[in-house]
N, C-alpha and C positions, 0 to 999 in steps of 0.2 A: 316562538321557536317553530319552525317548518317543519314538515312530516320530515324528510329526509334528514334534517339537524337530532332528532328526535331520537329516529331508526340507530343516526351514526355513535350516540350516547349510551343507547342501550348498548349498542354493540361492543364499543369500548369497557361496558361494566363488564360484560360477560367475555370478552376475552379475559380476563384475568384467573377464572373458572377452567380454563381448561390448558391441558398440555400438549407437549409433540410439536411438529412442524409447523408450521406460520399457519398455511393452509388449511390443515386437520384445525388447529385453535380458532379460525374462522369461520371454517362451516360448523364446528361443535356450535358456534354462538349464535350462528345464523337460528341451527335449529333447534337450540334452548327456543327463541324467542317466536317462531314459527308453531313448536308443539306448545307452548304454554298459550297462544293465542296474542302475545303481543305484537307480533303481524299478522294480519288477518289473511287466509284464506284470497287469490287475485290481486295480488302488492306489489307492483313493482318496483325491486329493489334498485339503488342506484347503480349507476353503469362501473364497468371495471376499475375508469380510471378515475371518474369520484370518489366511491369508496376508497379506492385506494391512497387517493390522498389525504381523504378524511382520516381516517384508521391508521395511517403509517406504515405501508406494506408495499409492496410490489405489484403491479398491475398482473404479473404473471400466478403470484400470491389468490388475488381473488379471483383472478380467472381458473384456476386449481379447486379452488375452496367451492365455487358455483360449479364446477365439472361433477364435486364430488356431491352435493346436494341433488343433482340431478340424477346424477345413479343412485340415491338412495331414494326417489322419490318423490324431494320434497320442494323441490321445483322444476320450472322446465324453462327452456329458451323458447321465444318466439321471436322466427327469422325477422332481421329489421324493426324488432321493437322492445326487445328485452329479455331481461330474466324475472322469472313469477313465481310466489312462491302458492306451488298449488293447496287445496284443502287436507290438513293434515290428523288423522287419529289421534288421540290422546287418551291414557288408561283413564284419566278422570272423568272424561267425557265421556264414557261409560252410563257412568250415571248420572248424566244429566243430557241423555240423547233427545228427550222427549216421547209423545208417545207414540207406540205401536201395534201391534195386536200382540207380536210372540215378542218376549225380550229372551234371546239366549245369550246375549253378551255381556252379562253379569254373572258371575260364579257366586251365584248367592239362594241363597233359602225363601223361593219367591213370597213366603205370605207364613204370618206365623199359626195357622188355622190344626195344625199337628199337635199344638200345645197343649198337655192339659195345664189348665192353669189353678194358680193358687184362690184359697175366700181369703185376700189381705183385705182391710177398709183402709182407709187412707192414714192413719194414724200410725198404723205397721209401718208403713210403707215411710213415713216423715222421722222413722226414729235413728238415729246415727250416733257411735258410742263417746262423739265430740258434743253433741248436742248443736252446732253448728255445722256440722254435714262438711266441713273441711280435713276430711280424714287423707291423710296425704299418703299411706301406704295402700289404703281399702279400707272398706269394711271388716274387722277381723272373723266374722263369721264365715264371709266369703271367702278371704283368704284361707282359714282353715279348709274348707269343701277344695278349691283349687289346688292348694298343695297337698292333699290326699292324693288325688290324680294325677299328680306330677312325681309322685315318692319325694316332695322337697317338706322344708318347712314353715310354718304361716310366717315365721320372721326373713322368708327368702322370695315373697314372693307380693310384688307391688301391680295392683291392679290400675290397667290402662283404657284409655274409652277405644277399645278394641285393637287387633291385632296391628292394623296399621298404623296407632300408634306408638307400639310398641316398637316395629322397626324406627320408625321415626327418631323417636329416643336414642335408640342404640344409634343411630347416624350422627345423632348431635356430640352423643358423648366419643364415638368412639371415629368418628373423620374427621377430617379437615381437606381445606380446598386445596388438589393436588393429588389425594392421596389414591390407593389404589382400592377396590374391592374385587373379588373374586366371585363369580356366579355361575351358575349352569348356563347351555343354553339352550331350549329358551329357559326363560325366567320368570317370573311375576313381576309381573308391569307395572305395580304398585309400588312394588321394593325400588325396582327401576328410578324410578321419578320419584322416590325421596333422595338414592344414593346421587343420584344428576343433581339435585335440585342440592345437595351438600358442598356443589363440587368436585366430588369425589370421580373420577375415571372408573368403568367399571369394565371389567375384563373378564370375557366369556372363557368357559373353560369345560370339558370335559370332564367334570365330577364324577363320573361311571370308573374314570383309568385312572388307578392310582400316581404312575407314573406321570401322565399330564397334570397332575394335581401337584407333585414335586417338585415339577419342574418350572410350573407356573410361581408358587411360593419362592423357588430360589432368586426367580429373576424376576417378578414384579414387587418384592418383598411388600405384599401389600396388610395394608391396616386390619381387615377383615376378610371373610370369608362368608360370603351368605348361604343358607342351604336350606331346601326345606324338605320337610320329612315325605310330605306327600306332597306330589308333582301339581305344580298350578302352572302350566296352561295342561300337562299330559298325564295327568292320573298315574302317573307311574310311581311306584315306591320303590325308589333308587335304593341299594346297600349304599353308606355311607360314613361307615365307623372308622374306614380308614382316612376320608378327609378330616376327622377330630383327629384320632393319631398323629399324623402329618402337619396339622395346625398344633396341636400340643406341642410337637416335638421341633416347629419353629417359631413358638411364642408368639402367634398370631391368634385373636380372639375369633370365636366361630358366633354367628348367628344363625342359630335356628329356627326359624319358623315351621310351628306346628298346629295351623290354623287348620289344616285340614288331616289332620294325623286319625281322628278317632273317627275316619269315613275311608273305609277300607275292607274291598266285597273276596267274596272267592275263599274265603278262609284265608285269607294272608295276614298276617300278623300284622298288627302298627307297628313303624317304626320304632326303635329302640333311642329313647330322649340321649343324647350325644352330650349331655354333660355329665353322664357316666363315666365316659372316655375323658372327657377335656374338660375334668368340674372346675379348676380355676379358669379357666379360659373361656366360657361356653354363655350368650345370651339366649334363653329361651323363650321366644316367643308363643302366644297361646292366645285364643277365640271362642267366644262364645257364638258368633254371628255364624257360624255351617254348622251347629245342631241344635240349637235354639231358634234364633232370630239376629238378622244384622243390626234391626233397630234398637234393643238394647246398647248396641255400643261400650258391650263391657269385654274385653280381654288382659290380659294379663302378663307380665312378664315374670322370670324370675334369671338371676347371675348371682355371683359370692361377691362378700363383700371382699375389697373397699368399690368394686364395679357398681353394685347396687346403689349404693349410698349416692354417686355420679350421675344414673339414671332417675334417683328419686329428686336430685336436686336440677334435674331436665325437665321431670314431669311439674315439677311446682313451675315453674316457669315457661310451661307451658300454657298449662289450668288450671292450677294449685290442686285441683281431684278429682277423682270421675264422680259421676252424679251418684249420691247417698240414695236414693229413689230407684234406679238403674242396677243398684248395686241390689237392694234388697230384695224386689223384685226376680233378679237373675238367680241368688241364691237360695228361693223356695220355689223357683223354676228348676233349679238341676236336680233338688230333691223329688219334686214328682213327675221328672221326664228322662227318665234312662234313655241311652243314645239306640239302644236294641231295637227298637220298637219304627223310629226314623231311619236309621240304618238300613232296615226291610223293605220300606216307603221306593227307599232313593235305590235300592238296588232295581225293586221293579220299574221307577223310571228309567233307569238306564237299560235296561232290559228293550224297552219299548220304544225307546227314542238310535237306540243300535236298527232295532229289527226294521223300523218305520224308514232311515239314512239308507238302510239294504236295500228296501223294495223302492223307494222314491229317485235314489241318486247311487246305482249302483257303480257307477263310474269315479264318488268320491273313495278314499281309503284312509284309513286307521289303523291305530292299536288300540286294542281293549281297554279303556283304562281301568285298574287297578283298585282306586281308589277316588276321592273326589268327590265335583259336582259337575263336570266338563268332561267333553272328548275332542281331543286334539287331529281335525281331521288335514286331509290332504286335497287340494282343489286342484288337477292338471292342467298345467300351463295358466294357471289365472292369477293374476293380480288381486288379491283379498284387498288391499286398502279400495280397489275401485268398486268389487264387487259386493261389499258390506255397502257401499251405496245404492246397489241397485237393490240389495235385498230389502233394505230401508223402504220403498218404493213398493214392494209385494209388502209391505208391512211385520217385518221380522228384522230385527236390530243382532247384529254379530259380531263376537272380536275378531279385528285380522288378525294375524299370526305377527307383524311386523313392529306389536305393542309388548309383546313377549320377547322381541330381542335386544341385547343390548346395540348392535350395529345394525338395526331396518332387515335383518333378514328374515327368512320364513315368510315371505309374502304370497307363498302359495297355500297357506295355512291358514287355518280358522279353529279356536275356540268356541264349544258350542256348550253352552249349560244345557243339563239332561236335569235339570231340577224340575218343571214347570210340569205341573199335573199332565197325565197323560192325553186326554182333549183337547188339550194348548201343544205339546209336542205334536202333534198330528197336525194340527195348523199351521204352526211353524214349520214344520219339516218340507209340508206341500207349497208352503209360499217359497221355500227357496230352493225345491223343484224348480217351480215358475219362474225364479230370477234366472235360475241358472240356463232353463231353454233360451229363455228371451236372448242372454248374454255368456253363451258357455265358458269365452274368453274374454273375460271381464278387462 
């Protein structure tokens, strides 16, 4: 089979994945298979009226569907020779950018050197109350320490190999191909590319106005609602009690995520867990990885049953459990690491990665965030998907803003983790000084 027999297979699977006009169904597929990497970077796609015959559409169909790739980025024409589809961002390629000297484009806890840690020897650490370490809800020790912090109960709350699987889960159980989800925007780019990768259409919305929230529910009647307690890409701690109201009171289930809930500076209170409001209705997700360690890989979910019982029979089928080792580990890690102490940590990083973004690039702008491990800034007139590659180049790795939306917008925006010891912010800050003189309109 020829590349181009290959290209037109995939593309037929994944038109099935998406809805709306011929056009919109075809660029969605184009750029499923552009951000996943199964077109590389420099590809020239077939001409109008190939595909076109290939796929079954209208010459005018892909010529729509290439127009609309092109404004969002993810290709471009070249007079007399084609359409290409250029290099494209991906939230997962994140972490697997390779190396750099600053990484600010991971909102993660860069090293776990904050820890104190526990005297386990290894025989602590191998014991599991199955004796075969297939404990399919958690550890029940664990679970008890987790639903203390959540006000639920150890029999409401199944631990997952970190927050991201947790949405995961909840996408398996609770979408199907077609269906709709509801998110802010922007959004965490993670959640993103599981609800895409479901099939599931996801539909930006004003979460701040209640009205935009009611009105979205009426007319997309969609499956879920995602939300999360603290802002990932912008540190903000949105009020949110009226999107549970509002989903309660249209029988749509809410997901929570509150991976970043108990990192919130200034005296502002955490979030209030939304399944207070919407207890039958409400997935709550929850992380160890922003005040412990990512490498652990333990977070947790909790919903009511008969929901739970749907997500426990996700998680067996996924991994059958999170690691027995991981688990035991995390739970005489929470007991000797109050979040007080890291909280302090992360405040004076952000303290000093603000003041360092003032004196180096006063021309970029923000808001405070809130909460977090990022700051959502503002880049004038620039291209972030181009300009994260020149900053690559000074040796500082960044998100653009265009992985945190669901429709390619925010392309003048960047995510920047203020996690990274203050000696490493200062390098990083100055290296994309440096990109930015070299290329101020990236």
């Amino acid at each position: 089979m020829g590349r181009e027999d290959t290209l037109v297979t995939l593309v037929r699977d994944r038109l099935r994945l998406h809805q709306g006009p011929p056009s919109r169904r075809l660029a969605g597929a184009l750029a499923d298979l552009a951000q996943t990497g199964l077109i590389s970077p420099g590809t020239r796609l077939p001409s109008e009226r190939d595909l076109a015959q290939a796929v079954g559409v209208s010459r005018g169909t892909v010529a729509a569907a290439f127009n609309t790739l092109c404004e969002e980025g993810l290709c471009e024409r070249r007079h007399g020779s084609g359409t290409y589809v250029l290099g494209t961002p991906s939230f997962g390629g994140l972490l697997q950018a390779g190396a750099v000297r600053a990484d600010l484009s991971t909102s993660v806890v860069p090293d776990p050197s904050h820890l104190v840690l526990p005297a386990l020897d290894p025989a602590d650490l191998l014991r599991a109350p199955s004796g075969h370490g297939y404990d399919a809800m958690g550890d029940p020790r664990l679970r008890t320490v987790l639903a203390a912090g959540e006000g639920a109960g150890p029999k409401d709350v199944l631990v997952t190999a970190g927050a991201q699987q947790g949405i995961d889960l909840a996408a398996r159980v609770l979408l199907r191909p077609g269906d709709r989800v509801l998110v802010g925007d922007p959004a965490y780019g993670g959640a993103l590319s599981v609800f895409r990768r479901a099939g599931a259409h996801v539909v930006a919305v004003d979460l701040g106005a209640p009205a935009a929230v009611a009105e979205a529910l009426a007319r997309h009647r969609p499956a879920a609602v995602y939300v999360v307690g603290v802002d990932n890409p912008t540190g903000a701690v949105p009020p949110l009690r009226h999107v549970a109201e509002l989903a309660r009171d249209a029988g749509v289930t809410v997901v929570e995520d509150r991976a970043l809930a108990a990192l919130v500076y200034d005296g502002t209170p955490p979030p209030e867990p939304l399944a207070r409001v919407h207890p039958y209705g409400t997935v709550t997700v929850g992380s160890l990885s922003k005040v412990l360690w990512g490498g652990l890989r333990v977070g947790w979910l909790t919903a009511p049953e008969p929901l739970l019982a749907r997500l426990t029979e996700a998680k067996l089928d996924a991994d059958l459990a999170t690691s027995a080792v991981a688990q035991r580990m995390a739970t005489d890690l929470i007991e000797r690491n109050p979040v007080e102490p890291w909280l302090a940590e992360l405040d004076r990083r952000r303290e000093h990665c603000l003041a360092a973004l003032s004196a180096y690039l006063p021309e970029w702008t923000w808001t405070r965030p809130a909460g977090g491990l990022s700051v959502w800034v503002r880049l004038p007139g620039t291209d972030t998907d181009r300009f994260a590659v020149v900053a690559r180049e000074h040796g500082v790795a960044v998100a653009p803003g265009s992985l945190f939306s669901p429709d390619g917008r925010h392309r003048d925006r960047l995510r920047l983790s203020f996690a990274l010891p203050p000696d490493l912010l200062d390098q990083a800050v100055a290296g994309l000084a440096r990109a930015w003189r070299q290329d101020p309109v990236a």
